[in-house]
N, C-alpha and C positions, 0 to 999 in steps of 0.2 A: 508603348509599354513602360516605357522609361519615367513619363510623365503622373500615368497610376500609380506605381511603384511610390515616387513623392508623394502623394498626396495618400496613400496609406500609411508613410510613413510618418509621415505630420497627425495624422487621426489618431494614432497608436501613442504619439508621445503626449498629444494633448488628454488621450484617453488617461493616459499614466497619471498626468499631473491632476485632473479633475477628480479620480479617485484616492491618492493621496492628499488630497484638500482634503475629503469627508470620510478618511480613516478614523477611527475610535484611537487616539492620542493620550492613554491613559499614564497618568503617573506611576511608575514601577518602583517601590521601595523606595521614595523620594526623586528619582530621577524622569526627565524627561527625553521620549525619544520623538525624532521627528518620521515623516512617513516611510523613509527609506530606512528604517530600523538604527541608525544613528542617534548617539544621546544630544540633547541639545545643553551645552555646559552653563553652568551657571544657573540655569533656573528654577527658580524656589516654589512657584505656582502660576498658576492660568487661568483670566477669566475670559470674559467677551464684553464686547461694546456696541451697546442696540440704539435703534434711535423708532420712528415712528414707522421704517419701511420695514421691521419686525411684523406690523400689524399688533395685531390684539396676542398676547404671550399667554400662552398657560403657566402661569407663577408657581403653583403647585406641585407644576412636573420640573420647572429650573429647580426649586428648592431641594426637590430629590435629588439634582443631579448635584447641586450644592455640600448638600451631607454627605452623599458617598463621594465626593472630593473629585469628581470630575469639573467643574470650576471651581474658585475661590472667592472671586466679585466679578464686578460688573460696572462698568463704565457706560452712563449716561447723557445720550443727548438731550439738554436741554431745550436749545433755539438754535437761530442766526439771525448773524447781523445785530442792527441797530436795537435798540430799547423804544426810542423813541423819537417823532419827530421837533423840528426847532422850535413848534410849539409845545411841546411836552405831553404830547396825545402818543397814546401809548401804542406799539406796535403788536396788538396780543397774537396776529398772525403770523406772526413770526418766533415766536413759542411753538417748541414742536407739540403736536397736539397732545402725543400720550406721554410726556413729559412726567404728569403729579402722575398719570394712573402707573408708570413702572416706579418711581420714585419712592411713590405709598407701600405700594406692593415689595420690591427690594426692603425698605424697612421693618412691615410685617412679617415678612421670614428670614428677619436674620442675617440677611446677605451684606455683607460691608459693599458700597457702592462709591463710583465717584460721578463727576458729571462734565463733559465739554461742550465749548460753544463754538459752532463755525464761526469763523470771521470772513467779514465782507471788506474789510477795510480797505479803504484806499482813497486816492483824489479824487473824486468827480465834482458834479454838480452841488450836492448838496455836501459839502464840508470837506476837511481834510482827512486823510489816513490817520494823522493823532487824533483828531476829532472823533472819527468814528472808534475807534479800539477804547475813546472812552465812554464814548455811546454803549457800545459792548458791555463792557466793564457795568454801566449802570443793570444791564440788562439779564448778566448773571446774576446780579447782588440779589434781581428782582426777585427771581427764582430760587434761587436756594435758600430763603430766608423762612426758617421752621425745619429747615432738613441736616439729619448731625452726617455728614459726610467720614467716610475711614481711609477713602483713597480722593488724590485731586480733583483741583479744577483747572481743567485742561484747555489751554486757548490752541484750537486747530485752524491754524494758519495753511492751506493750499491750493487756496483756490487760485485756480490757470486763469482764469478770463478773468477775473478782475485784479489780481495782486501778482501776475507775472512781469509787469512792467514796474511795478516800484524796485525804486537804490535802494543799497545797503545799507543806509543812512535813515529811510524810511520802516525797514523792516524793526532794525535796532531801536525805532523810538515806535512801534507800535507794541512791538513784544514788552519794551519797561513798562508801559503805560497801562498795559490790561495784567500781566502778570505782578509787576512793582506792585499796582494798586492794589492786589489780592492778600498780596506776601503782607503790604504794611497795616492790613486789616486782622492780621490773624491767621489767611488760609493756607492751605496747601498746597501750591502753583504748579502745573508741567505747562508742557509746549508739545503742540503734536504736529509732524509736517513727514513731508517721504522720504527718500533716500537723495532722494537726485535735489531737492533743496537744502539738508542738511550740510551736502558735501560743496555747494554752491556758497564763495564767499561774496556774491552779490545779494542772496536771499539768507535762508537761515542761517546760513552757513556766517555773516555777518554781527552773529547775535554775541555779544559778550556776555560769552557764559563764566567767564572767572567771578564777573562782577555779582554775578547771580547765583551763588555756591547751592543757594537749597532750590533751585530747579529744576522738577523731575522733568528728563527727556523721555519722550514716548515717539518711536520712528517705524512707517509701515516701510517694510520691506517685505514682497511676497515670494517667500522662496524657502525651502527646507532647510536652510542656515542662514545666521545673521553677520552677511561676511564684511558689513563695513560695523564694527563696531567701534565707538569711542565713548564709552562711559555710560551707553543709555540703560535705563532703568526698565523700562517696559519696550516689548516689541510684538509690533503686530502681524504677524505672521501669514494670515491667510482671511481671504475674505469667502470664503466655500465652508467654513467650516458647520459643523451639525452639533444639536444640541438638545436634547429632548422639552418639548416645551414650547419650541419655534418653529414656526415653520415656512423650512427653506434654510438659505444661506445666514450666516452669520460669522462675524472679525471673532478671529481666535487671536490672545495675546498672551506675552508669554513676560513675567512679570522675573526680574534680577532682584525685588526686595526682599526684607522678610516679609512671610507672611501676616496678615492685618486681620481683625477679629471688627465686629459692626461696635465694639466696647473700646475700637483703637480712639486715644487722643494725643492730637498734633499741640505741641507747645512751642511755642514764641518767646522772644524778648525783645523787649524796646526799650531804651537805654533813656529814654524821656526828655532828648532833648540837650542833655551835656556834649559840649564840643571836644573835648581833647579827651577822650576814652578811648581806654584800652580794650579790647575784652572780646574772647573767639564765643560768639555765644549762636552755635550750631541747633538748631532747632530739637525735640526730643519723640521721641515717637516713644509712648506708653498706651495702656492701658487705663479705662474708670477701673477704682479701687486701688491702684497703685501708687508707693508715697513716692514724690517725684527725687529722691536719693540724692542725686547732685546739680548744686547751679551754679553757675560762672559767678563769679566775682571781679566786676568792673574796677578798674583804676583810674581815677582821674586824679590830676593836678591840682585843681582848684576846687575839690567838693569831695565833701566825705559822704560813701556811698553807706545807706542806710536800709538798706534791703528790697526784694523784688515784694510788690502788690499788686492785687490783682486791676488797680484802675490807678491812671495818671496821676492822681491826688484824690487821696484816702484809699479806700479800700483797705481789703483783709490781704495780712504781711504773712507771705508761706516761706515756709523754710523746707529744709531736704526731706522732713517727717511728713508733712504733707498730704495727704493722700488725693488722690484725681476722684474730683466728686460724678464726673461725669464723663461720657465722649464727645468729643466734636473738636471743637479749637479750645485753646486756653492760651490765650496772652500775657503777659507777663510784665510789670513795669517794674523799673526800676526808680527809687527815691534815693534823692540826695537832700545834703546838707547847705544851707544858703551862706556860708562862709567859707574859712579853710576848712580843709581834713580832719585841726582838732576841736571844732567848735562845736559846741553842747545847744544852738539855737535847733530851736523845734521848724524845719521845713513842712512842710504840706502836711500839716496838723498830726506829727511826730513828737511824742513826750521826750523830753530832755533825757541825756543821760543821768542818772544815780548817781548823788552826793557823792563825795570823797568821804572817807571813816571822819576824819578831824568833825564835819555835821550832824555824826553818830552818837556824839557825846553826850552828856548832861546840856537841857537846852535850859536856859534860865531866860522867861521872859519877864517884863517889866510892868509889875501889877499895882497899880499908886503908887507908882514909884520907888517897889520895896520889893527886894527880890526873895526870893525863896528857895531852898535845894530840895533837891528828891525827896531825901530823909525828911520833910516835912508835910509832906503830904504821903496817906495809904491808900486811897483810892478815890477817883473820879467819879460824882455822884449822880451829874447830871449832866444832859445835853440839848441843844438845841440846834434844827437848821434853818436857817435864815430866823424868821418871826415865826416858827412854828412854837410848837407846847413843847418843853420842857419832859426828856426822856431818861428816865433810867438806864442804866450802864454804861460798861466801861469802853466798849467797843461801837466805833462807828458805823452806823446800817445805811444805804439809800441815799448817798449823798451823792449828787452830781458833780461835774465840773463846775469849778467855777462860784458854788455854793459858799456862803457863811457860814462856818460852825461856830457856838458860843460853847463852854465848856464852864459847869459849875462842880466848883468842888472843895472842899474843907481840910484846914491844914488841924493835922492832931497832937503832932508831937511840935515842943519846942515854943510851949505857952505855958505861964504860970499854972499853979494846980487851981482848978475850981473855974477858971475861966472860958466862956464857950470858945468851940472850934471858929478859927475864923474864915470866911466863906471869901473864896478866890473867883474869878470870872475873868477867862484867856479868848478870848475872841482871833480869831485866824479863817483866810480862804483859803476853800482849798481849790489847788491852781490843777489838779490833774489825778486822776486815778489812775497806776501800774498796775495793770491786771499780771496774775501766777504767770510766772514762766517753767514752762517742766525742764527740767535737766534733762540731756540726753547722756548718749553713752562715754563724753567726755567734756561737753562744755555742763557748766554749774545752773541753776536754774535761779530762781525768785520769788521769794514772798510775795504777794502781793499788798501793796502797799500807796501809800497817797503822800503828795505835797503839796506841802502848803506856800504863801505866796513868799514865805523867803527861802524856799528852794529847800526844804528840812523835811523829814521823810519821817512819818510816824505810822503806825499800823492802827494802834488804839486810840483811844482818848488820852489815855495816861502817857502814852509816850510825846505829849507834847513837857511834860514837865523833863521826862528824861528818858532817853531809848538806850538799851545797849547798843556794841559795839557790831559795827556790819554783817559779822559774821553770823545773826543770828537770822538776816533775812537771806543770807542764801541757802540753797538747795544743794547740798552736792552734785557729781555725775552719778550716773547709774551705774557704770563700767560694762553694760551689755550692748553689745554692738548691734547692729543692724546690717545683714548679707543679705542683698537682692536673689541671690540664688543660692544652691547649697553650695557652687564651684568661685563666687563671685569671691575676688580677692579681695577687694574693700571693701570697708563699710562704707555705707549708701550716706552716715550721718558725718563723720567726723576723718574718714577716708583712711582710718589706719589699714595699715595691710596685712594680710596672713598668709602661708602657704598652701596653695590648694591643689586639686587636681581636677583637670576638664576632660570632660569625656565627648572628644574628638569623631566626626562622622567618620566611615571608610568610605565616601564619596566626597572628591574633588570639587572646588567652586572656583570661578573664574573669576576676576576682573582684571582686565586690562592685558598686560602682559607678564601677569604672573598667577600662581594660584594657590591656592589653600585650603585647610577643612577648616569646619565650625563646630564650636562645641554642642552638642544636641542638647544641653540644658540651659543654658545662659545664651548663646548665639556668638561668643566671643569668635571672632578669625584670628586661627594658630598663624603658624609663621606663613611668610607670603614667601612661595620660590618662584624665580625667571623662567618662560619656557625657555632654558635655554640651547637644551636637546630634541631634538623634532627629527622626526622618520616619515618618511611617506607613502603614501598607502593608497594602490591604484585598483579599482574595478572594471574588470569591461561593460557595457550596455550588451544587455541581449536584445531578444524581439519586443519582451514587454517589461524589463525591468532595467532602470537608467544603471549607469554608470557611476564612478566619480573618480578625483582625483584628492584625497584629502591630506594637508600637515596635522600632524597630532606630536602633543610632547612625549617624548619618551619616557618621563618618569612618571606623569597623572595620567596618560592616554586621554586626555583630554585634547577634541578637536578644535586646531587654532583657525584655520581655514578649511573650507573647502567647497569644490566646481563640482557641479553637475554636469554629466554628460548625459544627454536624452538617449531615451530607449529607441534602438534601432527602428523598430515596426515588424511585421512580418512581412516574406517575399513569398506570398504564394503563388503556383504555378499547378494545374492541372490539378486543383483540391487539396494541396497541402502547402506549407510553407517549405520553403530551397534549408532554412539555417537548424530551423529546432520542432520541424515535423509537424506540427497539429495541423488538425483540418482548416480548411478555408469556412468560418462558417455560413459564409455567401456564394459558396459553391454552388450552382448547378449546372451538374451534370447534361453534357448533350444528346438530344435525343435522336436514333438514326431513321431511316424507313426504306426499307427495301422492299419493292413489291414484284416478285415473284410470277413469270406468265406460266400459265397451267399447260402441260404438257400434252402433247396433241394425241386424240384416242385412235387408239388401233383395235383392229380383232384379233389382234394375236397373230395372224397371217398377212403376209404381204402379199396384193396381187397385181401383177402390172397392165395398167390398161393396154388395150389395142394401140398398135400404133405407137407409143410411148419408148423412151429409149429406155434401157435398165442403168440404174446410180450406180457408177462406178466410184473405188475409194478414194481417188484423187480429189474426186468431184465432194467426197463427204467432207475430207480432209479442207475442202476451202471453206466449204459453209462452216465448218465449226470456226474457223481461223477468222471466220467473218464476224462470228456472232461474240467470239471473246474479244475482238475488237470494239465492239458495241458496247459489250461491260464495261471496259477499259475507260468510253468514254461517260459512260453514267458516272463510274465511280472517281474520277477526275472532279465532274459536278458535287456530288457529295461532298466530297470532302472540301470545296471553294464554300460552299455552307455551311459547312460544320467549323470552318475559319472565321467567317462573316459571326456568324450564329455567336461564335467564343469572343469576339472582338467587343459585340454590343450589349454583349453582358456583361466584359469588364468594365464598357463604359457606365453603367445603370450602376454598378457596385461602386465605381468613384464617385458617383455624382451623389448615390445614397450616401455615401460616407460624410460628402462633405458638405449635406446638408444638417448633419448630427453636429455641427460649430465646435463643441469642446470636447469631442468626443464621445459623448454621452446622447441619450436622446435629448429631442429640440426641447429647450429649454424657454 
């Protein structure tokens, strides 16, 4: 009896947790709760992560489940293992199959997605553990190449049989090697592994993650709280879970970031190459159409930094107005100067800084040897470039870097009366066209303007004889700032400050050991407080509903820890359970049978034969004494069957039970 008892009660707890995997897990006014009606702290949204053992997906019925905000993305398996072999033949079987068909499908509805690769890494036959992670490495690049990603690329490191036996030594140069190379290309790096390698300083546990500040942790932990937490970002929660669209099981995760639109773009910097730099340049998560507001500003020792472009040498030079043409990745370089700090040499084809005023002045060039001031020439007649024809006006069209201008033109005053104008020809290259620069809300902006090869800055023709004074090729500022949001305290351009006000959630957010609200329009986090008051808060387990023992802070109610205790089961006996009453639904009932001998016919009159003694009542009194002893042992029998009978039906109802594995039916 004792025995059953166990083994219903193990059915009951497993029943419990099978059916809280595939409870409907909806977001309430921003918050999430987990199955046992506990909010889950910290988390902002929830997607899932499918791979080829989804089968074929109805996309159509995710997408709905998409809009009405029961997911947010989705995380995709690409492959495993290697790319390819030491001949360079490619491994397509190793590409998960439905790979592009969810890929395609995520991008035509919208859905921001990420994608992971299992890793096979490690020593064997063919190569080493770094070897392979860069094998790997080739073999994401393969695949995501045409796809704009909004959440990472995930190296899922756990595999038991082949990477249980690699040092910590091995793990730390697989992980830089496939994540390092991702990060330095642009993308957006995590790491996914379980709980019991995380906390393993031989395995992941191994991995220097200071060194690695922008990589996202992603840890399966399957359990209705996330009780080792240290900083991770995503958490995978359950692999039971439901989703319309799929069919069968599917990894529910529960995501600590903000929320991510299929419009999100990840931005980078790469500092190009300078050794002795300063500069925190933490990656940006924006949005296409967004102007990128602020960017670090490097310090070096030996080179003056000349601003970020979007390629190593040349490219298009953005500043904090900017706007994000696109989503996906955006990288970011940084230019310097090939001298000191104050040198004016043009690096990676970068025009010189703008003359000092003293080159503004009256320019007097030397024409046969005979010079001439302003006041004697009224206007520029003619032009040419290079050996072209000969143009009218005063202003120069269409002239490249690097061109010959010839410039004809006629002095009118400061010649005797009656004698023709004398006709002048100024010959000058020009070394570089200044294209406009707009003012913003406080730096000055710029004419656009050209020099020539002695470094002298003219806009027209005419201003080779003589230009005003500098002032007339700047632009003021605008004085209208630029506020990321309506609450954003600085401007995005020039970072002055104002006073504002944020409009704060009244739900709590976690990280670490402290917590905070956020402002619902900007995303700002208010002040961060210590749990530093905590109360605890105990539940009993019934028959079918667990238990728990959980810390929560006293001031956010927000849960810091907390243990599950499993659901007792029920103790049924004779069709009901001993603790909380319901029926046995595996009751049955035993059935009796008593057969009855028919009573012996008389006429009504008694006659005694000849000869025959007469029944006396001593003599009746025995036979009946005889015959309730004979009951006595029938019903002995009975009821040793009706014991037997009850015993082999308990066994049939455990052995049903525990052919049902997780509680549920065979699965």
């Amino acid at each position: 009896m004792t025995t059953i008892l166990i083994i219903a009660a193990i059915s009951a707890a497993l029943l419990c947790v099978h059916a809280s995997a595939n409870e409907d897990l909806r977001n309430k006014n921003g918050v999430y709760y987990n199955a046992a009606g506990a909010e889950i702290p910290g988390v902002v949204c929830r997607g899932i992560d499918i791979s080829t053992w989804q089968k074929d997906i109805d996309w159509e019925a995710v997408k709905g489940e998409y809009e009405a905000g029961v997911i947010d993305f989705v995380i995709i398996r690409c492959g495993y293992g290697d790319n390819s072999d030491e001949n360079g033949n490619i491994y397509y079987k190793q590409d998960d199959v439905r790979f592009v068909q969810n890929a395609d499908a995520c991008t035509a509805a919208g859905i921001p997605f990420g994608i992971y690769l299992y890793s096979y890494a490690c020593n064997d036959k063919n190569g080493t553990a770094a070897e392979h992670a860069a094998n790997e490495l080739e073999h994401v690049l393969r695949l995501i190449d045409g796809y704009t990603l909004s959440y990472p690329i995930f190296y899922d490191v756990e595999d038991t049989k082949t990477q249980s036996d690699l040092d910590a030594e091995t793990f730390r140069e697989i992980v830089e090697i496939f994540c390092g190379g991702l990060y330095e290309r642009g993308y957006e790096v995590g790491l996914y592994s379980m709980r019991s390698w995380y906390t393993n300083e031989e395995k992941i546990g191994a991995v220097d993650f200071d060194s690695m500040p922008w990589l996202i942790k992603w840890i399966a932990e399957f359990n209705n709280t996330l009780k080792y937490y240290d900083g991770f970002d995503i958490w995978q929660a359950t692999s039971v879970g439901r989703v319309n669209g799929i069919d069968g099981d599917v990894d529910i995760d529960y995501s600590f970031m903000p929320k991510r639109t299929a419009e999100h773009c990840y931005v980078t910097f790469d500092l190009n190459t300078p050794a002795d730099v300063k500069c925190d340049m933490a990656p940006m998560h924006l949005n296409a159409g967004d102007r990128l507001g602020w960017l670090p500003v490097p310090e070096c020792g030996t080179q003056k930094f000349l601003g970020w472009y979007t390629s190593p040498r040349g490219g298009r030079k953005v500043t904090e107005t900017t706007k994000i043409s696109s989503a996906g990745q955006l990288r970011l370089y940084a230019h310097w100067s090939s001298g000191d700090p104050g040198s004016s040499v043009p690096p990676q084809g970068e025009a010189p800084a703008a003359p000092d005023a003293a080159q503004f002045s009256v320019i007097r060039p030397m024409i046969s040897g005979a010079p001439f001031s302003v006041n004697g020439i009224t206007n520029a007649m003619e032009y040419r470039i290079g050996d072209g024809e000969w143009i009218s006006g005063s202003r120069i069209r269409a002239v490249q870097d690097g061109q010959k201008v010839e410039i004809r033109y006629k002095a009118t005053k400061e010649r005797p009366a009656g004698e023709p104008a004398t006709v002048y020809i100024h010959t000058a290259t020009v070394l570089k066209k200044i294209s406009y620069k707009k003012p913003t809300c406080a730096v000055s902006g710029m004419k656009a303007h050209w020099l020539n090869e002695d470094g002298r800055v003219f806009t027209a023709v005419t201003d080779y004889i003589g230009l005003p004074d500098t002032e007339t090729l700047v632009v003021p500022p605008t004085g209208k700032h630029t506020y990321r949001f309506a609450c954003s305290e600085e401007c995005t351009v020039c970072g002055q400050t104002r006073v504002t006000e944020h409009t704060f959630s009244e739900v709590w957010h976690r990280r670490g050991n402290a917590h905070f609200r956020v402002c619902l329009i900007c995303g700002r986090e208010g002040e961060h407080h210590a749990h530093e008051n905590t109360i605890q808060v105990h539940a009993d387990p019934d028959c079918v509903r667990s238990g728990f023992d959980k810390t929560l802070c006293a001031d956010c109610e927000i849960v810091i820890s907390s243990y599950m205790i499993s659901a007792l089961g029920h103790e049924f006996e004779d069709g009901y359970c001993m603790r909380c009453g319901d029926p046995d639904p595996d009751y049955e009932p035993p059935t009796e049978s008593v057969t009855e001998s028919a009573p012996p016919e008389t006429t009504g009159t008694e006659t005694l034969a000849s000869g025959t003694e007469p029944v006396t009542d001593a003599e009746t009194d025995g036979t009946i004494s005889r015959a309730v002893a004979g009951f006595g042992r029938t019903a002995v029998i009975v009821s040793s069957a009706v014991i037997v009978a009850s015993a082999v039906t308990a066994v049939v109802i455990s052995v049903r039970k525990k052919k049902t594995g997780k509680g549920g039916p065979p699965r």
